[in-house]
DOTIBA-330711 format. One line per field, with one value per residue (C-alpha): x, y, z; residue number from 0. Coordinates in steps of 0.02 Angstrom, whole numbers, plus 50000, padded with zeros to 5 digits. Example, Ala and Ser with C-alpha at 12.3 -4.5 7.8 and 13.67 -1.06 7.14 Angstrom:
// DOTIBA-330711
X	c(50615	50684)
Y	c(49775	49947)
Z	c(50390	50357)
n	c(0	1)
***
This chain:
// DOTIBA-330711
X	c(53493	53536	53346	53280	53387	53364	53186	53204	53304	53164	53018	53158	53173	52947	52933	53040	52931	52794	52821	52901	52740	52642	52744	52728	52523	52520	52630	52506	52364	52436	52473	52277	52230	52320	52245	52080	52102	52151	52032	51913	51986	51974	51788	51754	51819	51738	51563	51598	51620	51491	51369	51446	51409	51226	51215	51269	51189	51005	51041	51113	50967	50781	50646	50484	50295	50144	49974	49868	49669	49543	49379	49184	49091	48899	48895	48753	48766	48590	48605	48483	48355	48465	48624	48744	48909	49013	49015	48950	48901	48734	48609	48703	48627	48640	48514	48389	48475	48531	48706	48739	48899	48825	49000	49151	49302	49477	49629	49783	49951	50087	50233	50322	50516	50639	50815	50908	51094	51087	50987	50910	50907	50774	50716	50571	50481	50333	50273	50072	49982	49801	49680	49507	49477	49486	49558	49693	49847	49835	49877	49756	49766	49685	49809	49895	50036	49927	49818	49903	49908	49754	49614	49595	49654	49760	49904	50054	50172	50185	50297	50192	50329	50517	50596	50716	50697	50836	50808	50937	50939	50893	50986	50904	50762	50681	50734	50697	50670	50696	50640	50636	50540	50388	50250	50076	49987	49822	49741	49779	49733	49530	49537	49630	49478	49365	49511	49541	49683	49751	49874	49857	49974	50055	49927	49738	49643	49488	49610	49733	49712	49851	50014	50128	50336	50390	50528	50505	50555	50462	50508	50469	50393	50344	50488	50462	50281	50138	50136	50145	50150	50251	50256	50289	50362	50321	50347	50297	50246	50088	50106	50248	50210	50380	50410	50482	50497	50588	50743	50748	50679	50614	50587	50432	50341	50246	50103	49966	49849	49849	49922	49989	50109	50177	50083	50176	50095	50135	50064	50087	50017	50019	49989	49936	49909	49914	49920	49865	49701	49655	49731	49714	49764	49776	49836	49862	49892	49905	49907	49993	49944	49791	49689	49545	49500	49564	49437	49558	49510	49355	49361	49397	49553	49508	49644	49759	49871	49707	49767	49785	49705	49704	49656	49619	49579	49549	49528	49501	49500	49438	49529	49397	49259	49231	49369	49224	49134	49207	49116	49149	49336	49332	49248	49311	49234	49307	49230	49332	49310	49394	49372	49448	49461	49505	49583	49593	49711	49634	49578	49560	49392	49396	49246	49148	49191	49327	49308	49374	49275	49272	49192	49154	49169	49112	49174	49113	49113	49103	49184	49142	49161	49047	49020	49049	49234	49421	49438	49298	49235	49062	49099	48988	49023	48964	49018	48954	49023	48955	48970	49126	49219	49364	49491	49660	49584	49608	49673	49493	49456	49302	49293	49136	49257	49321	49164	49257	49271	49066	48963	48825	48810	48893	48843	48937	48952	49075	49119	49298	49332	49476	49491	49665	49745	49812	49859	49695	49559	49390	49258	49081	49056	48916	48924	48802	48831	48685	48732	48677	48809	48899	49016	49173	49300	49388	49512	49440	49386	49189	49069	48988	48814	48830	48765	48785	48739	48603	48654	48790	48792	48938	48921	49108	49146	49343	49482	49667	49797	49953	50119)
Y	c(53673	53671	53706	53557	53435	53472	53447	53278	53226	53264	53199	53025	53045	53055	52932	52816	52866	52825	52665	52597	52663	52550	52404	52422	52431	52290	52202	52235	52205	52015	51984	52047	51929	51790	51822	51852	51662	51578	51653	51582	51412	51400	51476	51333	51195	51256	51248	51081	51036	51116	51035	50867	50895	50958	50804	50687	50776	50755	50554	50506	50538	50459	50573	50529	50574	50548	50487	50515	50458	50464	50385	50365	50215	50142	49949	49853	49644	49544	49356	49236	49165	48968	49052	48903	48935	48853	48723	48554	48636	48649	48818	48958	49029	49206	49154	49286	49410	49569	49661	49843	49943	50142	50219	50122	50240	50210	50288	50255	50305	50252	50323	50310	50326	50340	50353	50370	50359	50406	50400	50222	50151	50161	50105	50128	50065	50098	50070	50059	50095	50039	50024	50073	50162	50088	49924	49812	49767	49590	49504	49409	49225	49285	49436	49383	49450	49487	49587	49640	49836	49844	49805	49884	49796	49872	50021	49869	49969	49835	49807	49865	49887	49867	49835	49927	49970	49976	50025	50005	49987	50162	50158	49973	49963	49880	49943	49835	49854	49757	49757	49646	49632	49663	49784	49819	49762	49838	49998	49934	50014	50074	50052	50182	50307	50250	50273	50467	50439	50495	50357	50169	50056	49909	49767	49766	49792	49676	49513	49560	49664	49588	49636	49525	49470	49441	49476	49575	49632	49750	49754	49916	49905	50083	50125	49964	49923	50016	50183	50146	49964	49846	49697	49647	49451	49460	49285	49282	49190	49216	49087	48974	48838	48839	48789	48902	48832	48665	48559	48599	48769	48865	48674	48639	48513	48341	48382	48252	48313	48500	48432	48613	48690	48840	48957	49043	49161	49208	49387	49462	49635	49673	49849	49843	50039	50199	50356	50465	50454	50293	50133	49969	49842	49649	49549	49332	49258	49089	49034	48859	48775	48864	48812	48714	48528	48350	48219	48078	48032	48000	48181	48305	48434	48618	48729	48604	48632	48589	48623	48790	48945	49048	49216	49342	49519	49633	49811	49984	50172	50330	50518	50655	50599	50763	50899	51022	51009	51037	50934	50772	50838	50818	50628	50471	50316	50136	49944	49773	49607	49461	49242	49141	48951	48845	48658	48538	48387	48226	48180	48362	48499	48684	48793	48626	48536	48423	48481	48650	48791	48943	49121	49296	49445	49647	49800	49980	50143	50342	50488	50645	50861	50911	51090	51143	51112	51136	50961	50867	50728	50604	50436	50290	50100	49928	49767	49598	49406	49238	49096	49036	49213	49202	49312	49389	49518	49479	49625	49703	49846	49891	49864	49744	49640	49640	49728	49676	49496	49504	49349	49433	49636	49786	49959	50125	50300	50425	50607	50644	50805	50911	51040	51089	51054	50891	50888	50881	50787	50712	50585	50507	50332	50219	50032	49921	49726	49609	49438	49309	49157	49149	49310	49292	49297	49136	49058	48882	48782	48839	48795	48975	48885	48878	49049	49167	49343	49413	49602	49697	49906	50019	50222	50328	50486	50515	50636	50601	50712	50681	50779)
Z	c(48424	48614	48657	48534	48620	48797	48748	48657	48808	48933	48800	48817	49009	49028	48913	49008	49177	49090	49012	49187	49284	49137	49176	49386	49354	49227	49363	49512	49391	49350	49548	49562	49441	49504	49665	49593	49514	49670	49750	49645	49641	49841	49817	49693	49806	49944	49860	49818	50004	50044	49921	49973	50150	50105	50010	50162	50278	50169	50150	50319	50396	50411	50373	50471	50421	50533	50480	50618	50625	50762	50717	50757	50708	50734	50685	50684	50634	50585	50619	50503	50592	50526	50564	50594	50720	50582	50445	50512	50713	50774	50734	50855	51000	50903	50778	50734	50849	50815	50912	50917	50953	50952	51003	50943	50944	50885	50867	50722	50721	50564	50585	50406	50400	50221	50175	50032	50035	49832	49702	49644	49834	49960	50128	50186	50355	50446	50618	50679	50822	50785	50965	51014	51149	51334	51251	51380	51297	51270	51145	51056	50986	50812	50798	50628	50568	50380	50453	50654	50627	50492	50625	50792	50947	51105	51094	51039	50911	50765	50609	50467	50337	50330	50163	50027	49848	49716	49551	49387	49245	49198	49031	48993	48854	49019	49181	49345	49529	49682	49850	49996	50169	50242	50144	50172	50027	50101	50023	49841	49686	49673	49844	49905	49866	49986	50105	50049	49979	49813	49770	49787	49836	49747	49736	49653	49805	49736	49773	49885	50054	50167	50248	50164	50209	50015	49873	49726	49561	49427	49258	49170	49007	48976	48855	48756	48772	48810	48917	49122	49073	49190	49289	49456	49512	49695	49805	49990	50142	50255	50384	50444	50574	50631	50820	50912	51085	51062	51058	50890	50870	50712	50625	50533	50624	50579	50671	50615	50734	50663	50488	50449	50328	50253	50143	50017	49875	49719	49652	49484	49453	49301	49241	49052	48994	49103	49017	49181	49133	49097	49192	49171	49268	49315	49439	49447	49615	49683	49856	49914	50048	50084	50234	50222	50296	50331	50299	50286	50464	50586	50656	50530	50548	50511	50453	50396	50235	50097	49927	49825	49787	49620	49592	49452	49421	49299	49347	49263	49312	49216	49277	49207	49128	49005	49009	48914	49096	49250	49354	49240	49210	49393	49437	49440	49369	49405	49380	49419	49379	49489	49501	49639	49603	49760	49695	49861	49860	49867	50038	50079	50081	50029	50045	50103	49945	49886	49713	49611	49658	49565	49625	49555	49595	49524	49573	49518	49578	49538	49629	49578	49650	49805	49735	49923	49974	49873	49844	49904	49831	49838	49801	49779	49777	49727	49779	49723	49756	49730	49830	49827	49796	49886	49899	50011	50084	50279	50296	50324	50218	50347	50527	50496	50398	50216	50104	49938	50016	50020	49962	49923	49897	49965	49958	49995	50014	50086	50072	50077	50150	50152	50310	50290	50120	50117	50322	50385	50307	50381	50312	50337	50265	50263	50202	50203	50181	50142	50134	50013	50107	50252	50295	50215	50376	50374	50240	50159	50310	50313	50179	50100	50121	50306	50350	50466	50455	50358	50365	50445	50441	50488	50515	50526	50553	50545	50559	50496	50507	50390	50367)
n	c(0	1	2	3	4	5	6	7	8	9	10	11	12	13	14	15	16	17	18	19	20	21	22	23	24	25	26	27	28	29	30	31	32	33	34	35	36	37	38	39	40	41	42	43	44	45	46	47	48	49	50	51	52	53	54	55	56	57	58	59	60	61	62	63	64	65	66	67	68	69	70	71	72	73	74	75	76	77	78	79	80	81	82	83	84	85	86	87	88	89	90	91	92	93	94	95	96	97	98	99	100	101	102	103	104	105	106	107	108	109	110	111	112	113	114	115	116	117	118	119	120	121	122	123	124	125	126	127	128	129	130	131	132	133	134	135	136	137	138	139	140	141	142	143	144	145	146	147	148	149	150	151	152	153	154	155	156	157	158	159	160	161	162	163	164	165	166	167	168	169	170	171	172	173	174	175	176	177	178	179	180	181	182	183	184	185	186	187	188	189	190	191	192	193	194	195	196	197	198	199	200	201	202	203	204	205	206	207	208	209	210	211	212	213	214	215	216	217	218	219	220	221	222	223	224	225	226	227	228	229	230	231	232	233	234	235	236	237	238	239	240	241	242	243	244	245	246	247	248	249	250	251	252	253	254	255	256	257	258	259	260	261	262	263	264	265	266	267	268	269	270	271	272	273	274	275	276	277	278	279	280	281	282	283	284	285	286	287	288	289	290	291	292	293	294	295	296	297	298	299	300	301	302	303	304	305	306	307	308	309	310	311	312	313	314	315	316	317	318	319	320	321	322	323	324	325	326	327	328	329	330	331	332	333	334	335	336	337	338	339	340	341	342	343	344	345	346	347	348	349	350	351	352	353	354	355	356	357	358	359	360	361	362	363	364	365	366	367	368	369	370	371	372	373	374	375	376	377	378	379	380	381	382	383	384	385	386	387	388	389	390	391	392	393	394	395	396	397	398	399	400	401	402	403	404	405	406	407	408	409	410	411	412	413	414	415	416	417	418	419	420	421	422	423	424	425	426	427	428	429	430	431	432	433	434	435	436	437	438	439	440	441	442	443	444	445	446	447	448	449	450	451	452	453	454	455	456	457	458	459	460	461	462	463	464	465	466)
***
């Protein structure tokens, strides 16, 4: 009896050890836990710090890319033997002659620069460098501000683009964009492949070719209408005669003996379907104030505020031609059609008359694989205008002048050429520009069937460097 409860005592007394050594781990294990979970906590909030300093330190900043070109070209111009100076002047001394530039090199530098303090807003700016070689920096009288870093001239550092972007609207059945300031409307769509590069900018390139101060806003159609369909409201100014140095300065003046005003534009690109392989596009513009002449006097008034300009286009690009063969799969085949109607006010000449004018215009060309490089491409173009065609494209899309602006025909072919990837590129272009009217390289004031040239040729060689 004495033996069976000494052991039920001890069995009591080890099964009190035990249970108290069970409650001092499940203690520590609770105070582990709890560490464990603050732990955790102060791991989570510092993650979040972290990512909101990553964050910051990604959007309050400007991130800069360089697109760097050096370039070879051989022009040759052919006056007509009646080549006339301008409309209404006497046959030039230049008629029947023929000028040659064997070596003309250049040199062009954008630097592009973005920021985004969140998602939806955008700045973006640019700044160009565009000289030939051994040029003085002076600055010329013809240097406008539509076409100052687009043609070559001394080593200046101009404003090529400066404006924001804000999109919202995300949630809408038609979301919108807006921007404001200065853009360069140059390199435009079907353009940009002559040019090497793989994405156009904003405007059709068969009307408009211009750096451009203007306002816009896109509404995007693409959820409600057709796919990639949208269209963009975009207002602007080109010239302002403002005075500058005066009593009272930045004043448009009454200047009877210029009789000049403000041009303003209106542009609406339009795109209508755009699936990634097929895109089609349009684009209306109208020009006020355009410049043309005064004949209300004796002596008449060249450039002065004539009447205005309207413009239309209609343009359409083909991605891969045949995906059952690769070298179709792999071309590129575009074609563009485009009128320009000019409407002087009474008292008033455009294009040498003081009636409505209208011009056309046809685009085409095909791109297609080398067979020798990753990435190469052939590409081969047609250009044709009558003789009033018209259009915005000051900008100069060659350095003989604008080929798309051609009264007459223009003929091209390049080879782009990749060296590196997409960093280092090269290509050799020839266009040839035979003219049916005078050259195309002043607004209104000249009449088409004062003529000038009868040919112009330009060989380039080029390598660009982007990153």
């Amino acid at each position: 009896m004495i033996k069976n409860l000494t052991l039920l005592t001890g069995l009591t007394v080890l099964s009190s050890s035990v249970y108290a050594a069970e409650s001092d781990l499940q203690a520590q294990i609770d105070a582990l836990n709890a560490k464990i979970e603050k732990m955790e906590k102060i791991d989570s909030y510092q993650n979040k710090q972290i990512s909101k300093v990553n964050q910051q330190s990604a959007n309050d900043n400007i991130k800069w890319d360089i697109d760097y070109r050096a370039a070879y070209d051989y022009l040759n111009y052919k006056y007509r033997d009646d080549a006339k100076t301008a409309t209404g002047a006497d046959d030039t001394a230049n008629a029947g002659k023929t000028y040659t530039n064997s070596a003309l090199l250049t040199s062009r530098l954008w630097l592009g620069m973005a920021a985004s303090p969140f998602e939806g807003l955008t700045f973006h700016g640019q700044l160009a460098v565009y000289g030939y070689w051994g040029a003085e920096n002076t600055n010329e009288v013809s240097d406008k501000s539509w076409r100052g870093s687009s043609r070559p001239h001394d080593w200046t550092v101009r404003f090529r683009e400066g404006n924001f972007v804000y999109k919202f609207g995300n949630d809408w059945a038609v979301p919108m964009t807006a921007s404001v300031g200065r853009r360069p409307s140059s390199m435009g769509f079907l353009a940009n492949h002559r040019d090497g590069d793989a994405k156009p900018n904003s405007p059709l390139a068969h009307i408009t070719n211009m750096e451009a101060d203007a306002a816009m806003v896109m509404f995007d159609f693409s959820k409600t209408l057709l796919p990639g369909s949208f269209l963009k409201v975009v207002y602007g100014r080109a010239h302002d005669p403002v005075a500058v140095g005066s009593t009272t300065p930045y004043i448009d003046p009454e200047n009877v003996a210029t009789d000049d005003a403000a041009v303003d534009f209106l542009v609406l690109p339009i795109s209508i379907y755009n699936n990634g392989q097929s895109n089609l596009m349009a684009q209306y513009a109208m020009i006020l104030n355009s410049k043309g002449t005064n004949i209300k006097g004796a002596t008449p008034i060249k450039k002065a505020g004539a009447g205005t300009t309207y413009m239309g286009a209609l343009s359409y690009q083909l991605d891969g031609l045949n995906e059952e063969i690769d070298f179709l799969d792999a071309s590129t085949l575009f074609a563009s059609v485009a009128a320009t109607m000019t409407d002087p006010n009474s008292g008033y000449e455009m294009l040498g008359s003081t009636k409505r004018e209208t011009g056309y215009s046809f685009w085409a060309g095909f791109l297609f694989p080398d067979m020798m490089t990753d990435g190469g491409r052939f590409g081969l173009e047609y250009n044709w205008g009558s003789k009033y065609w018209t259009p915005m494209t000051w900008a100069e899309d060659t350095i003989l002048g604008s080929k798309i602006a051609t009264r007459g025909s223009a003929y091209e072919g390049y080879w782009n050429i990749p060296i590196e990837g997409k960093n280092l590129s090269a290509q050799l272009r020839y266009t040839y520009i035979d003219y049916d009217y005078r050259a195309n390289t002043t607004c209104y004031w000249d009449d088409p069937a004062d003529k000038n040239l009868d040919s112009a040729q330009d060989l380039r060689l080029y390598v660009r460097y982007q990153y």
